[in-house]
N, CA, C, O and CB atoms as a CASP TS submission, in Angstrom:
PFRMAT TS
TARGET T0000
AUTHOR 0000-0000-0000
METHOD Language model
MODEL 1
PARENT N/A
ATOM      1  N   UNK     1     -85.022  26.339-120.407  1.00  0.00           N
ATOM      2  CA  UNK     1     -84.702  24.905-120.213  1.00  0.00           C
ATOM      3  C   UNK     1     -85.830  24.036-120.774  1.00  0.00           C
ATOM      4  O   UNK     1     -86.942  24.562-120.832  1.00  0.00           O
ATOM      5  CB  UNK     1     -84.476  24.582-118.696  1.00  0.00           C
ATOM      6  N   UNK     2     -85.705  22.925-121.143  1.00  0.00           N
ATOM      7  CA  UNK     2     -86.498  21.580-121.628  1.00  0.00           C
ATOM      8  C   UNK     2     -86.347  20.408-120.892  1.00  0.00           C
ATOM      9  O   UNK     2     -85.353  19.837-120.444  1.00  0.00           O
ATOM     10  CB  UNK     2     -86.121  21.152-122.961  1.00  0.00           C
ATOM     11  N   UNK     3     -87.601  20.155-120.857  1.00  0.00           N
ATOM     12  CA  UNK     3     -87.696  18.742-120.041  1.00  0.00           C
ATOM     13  C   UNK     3     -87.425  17.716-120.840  1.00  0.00           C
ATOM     14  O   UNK     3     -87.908  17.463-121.944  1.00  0.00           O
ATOM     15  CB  UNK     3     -89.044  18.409-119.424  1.00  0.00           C
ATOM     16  N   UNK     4     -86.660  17.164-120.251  1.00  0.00           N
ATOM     17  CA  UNK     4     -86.006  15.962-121.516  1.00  0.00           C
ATOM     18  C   UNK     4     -87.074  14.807-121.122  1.00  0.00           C
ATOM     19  O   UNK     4     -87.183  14.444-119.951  1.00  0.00           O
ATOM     20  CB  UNK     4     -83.929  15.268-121.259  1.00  0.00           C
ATOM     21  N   UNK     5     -88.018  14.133-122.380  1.00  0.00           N
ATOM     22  CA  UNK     5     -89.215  13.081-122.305  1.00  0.00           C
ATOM     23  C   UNK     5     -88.208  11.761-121.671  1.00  0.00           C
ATOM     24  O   UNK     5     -88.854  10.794-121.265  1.00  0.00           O
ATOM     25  CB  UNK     5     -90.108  12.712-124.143  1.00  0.00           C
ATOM     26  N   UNK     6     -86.989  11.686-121.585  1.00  0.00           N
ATOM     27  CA  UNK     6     -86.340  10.239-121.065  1.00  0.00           C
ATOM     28  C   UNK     6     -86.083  10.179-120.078  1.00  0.00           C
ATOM     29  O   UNK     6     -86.272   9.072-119.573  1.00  0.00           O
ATOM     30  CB  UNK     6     -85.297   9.745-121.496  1.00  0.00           C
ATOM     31  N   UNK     7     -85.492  11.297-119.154  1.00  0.00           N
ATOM     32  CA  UNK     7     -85.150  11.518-118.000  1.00  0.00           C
ATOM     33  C   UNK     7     -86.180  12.156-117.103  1.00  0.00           C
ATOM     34  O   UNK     7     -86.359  11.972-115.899  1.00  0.00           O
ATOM     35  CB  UNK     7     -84.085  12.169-118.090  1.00  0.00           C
ATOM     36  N   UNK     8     -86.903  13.049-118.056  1.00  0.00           N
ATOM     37  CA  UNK     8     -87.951  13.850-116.870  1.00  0.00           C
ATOM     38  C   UNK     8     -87.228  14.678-116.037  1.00  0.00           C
ATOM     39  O   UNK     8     -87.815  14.951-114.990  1.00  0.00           O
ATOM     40  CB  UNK     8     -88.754  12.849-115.803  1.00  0.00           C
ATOM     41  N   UNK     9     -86.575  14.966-116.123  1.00  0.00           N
ATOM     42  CA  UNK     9     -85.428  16.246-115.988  1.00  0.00           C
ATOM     43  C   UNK     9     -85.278  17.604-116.778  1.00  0.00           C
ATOM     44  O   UNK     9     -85.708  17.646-117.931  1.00  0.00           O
ATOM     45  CB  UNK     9     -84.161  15.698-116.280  1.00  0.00           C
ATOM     46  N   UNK    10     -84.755  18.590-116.279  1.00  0.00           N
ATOM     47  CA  UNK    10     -84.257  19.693-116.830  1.00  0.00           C
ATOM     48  C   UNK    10     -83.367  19.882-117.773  1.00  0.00           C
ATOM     49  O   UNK    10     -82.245  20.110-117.321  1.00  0.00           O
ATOM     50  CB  UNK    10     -83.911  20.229-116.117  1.00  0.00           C
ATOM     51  N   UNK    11     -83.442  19.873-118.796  1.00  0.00           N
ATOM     52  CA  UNK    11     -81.820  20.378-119.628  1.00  0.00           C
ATOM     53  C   UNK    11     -81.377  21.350-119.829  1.00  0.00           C
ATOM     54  O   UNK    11     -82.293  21.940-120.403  1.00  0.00           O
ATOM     55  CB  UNK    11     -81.550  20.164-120.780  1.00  0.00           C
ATOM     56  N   UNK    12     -80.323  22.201-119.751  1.00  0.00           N
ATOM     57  CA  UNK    12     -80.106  23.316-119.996  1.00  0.00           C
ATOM     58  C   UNK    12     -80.041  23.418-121.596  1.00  0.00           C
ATOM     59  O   UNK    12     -79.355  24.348-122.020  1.00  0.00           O
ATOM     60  CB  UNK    12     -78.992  23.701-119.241  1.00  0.00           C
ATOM     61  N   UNK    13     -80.614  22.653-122.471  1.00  0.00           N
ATOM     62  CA  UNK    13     -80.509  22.572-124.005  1.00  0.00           C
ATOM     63  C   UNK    13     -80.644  21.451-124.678  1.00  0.00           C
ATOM     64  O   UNK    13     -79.852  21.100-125.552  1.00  0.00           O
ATOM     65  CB  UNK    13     -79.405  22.971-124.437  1.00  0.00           C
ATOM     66  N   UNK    14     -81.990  20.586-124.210  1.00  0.00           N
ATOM     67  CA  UNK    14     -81.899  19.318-125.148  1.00  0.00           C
ATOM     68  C   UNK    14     -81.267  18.858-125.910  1.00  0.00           C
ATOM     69  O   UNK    14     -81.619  18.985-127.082  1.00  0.00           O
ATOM     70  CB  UNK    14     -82.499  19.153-125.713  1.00  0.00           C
ATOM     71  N   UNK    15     -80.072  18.128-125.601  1.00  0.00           N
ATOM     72  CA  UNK    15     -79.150  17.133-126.502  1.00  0.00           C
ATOM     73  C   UNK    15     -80.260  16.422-127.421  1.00  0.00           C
ATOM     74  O   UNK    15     -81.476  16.287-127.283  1.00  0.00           O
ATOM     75  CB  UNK    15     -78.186  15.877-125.491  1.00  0.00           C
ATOM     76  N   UNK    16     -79.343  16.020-128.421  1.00  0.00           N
ATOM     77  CA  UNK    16     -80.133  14.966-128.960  1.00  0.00           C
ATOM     78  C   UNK    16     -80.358  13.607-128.243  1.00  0.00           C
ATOM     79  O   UNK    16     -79.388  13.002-127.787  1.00  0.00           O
ATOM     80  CB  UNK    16     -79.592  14.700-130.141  1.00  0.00           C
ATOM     81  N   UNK    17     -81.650  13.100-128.129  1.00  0.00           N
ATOM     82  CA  UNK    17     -81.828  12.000-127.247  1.00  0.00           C
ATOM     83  C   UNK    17     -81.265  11.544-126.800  1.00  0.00           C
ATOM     84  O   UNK    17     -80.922  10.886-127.782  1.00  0.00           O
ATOM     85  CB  UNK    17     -82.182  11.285-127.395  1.00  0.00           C
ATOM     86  N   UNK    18     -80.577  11.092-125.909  1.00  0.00           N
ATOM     87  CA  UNK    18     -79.728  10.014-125.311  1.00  0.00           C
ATOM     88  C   UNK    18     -80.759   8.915-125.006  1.00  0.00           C
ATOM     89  O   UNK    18     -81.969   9.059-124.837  1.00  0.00           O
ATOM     90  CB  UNK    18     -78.880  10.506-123.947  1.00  0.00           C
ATOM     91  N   UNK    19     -79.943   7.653-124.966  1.00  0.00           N
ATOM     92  CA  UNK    19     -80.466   6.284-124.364  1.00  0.00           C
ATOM     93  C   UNK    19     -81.538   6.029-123.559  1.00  0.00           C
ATOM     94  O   UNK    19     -81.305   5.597-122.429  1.00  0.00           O
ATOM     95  CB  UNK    19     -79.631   5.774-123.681  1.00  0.00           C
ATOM     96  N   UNK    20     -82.647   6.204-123.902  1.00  0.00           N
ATOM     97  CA  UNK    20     -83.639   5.449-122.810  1.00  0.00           C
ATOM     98  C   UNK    20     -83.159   4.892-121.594  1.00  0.00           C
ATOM     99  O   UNK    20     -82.524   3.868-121.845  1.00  0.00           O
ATOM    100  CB  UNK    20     -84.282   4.314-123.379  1.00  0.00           C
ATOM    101  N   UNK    21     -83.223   5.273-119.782  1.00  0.00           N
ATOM    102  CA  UNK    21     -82.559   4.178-119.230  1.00  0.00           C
ATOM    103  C   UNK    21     -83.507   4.447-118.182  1.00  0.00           C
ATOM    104  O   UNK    21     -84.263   5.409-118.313  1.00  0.00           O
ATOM    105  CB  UNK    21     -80.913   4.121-118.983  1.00  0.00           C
ATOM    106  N   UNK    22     -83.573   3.578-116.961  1.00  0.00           N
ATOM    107  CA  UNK    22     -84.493   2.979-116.359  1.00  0.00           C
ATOM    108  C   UNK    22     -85.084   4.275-115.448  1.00  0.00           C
ATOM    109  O   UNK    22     -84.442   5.296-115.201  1.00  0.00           O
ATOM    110  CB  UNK    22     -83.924   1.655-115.607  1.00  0.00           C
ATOM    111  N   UNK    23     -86.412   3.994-115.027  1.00  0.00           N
ATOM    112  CA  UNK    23     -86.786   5.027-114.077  1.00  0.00           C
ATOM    113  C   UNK    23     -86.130   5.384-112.963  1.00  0.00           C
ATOM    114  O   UNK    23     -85.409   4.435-112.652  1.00  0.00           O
ATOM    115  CB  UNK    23     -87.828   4.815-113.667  1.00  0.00           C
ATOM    116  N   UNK    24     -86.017   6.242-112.229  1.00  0.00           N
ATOM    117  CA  UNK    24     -85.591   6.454-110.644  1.00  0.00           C
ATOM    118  C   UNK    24     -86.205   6.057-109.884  1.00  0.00           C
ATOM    119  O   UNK    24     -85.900   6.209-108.701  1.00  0.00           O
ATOM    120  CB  UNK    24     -85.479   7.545-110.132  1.00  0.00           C
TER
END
């Protein structure tokens, strides 16, 4: 898994970036 830099989350396979959106 990869930590996605936008979400700061787990991906099971880094998509290509999605949308910047606000912190939690």
């Amino acid at each position: 898994m990869t930590i996605n830099p936008y979400t700061m989350d787990t991906d099971p396979d880094l998509l290509p970036l999605p949308p910047p959106h606000p912190a939690k």
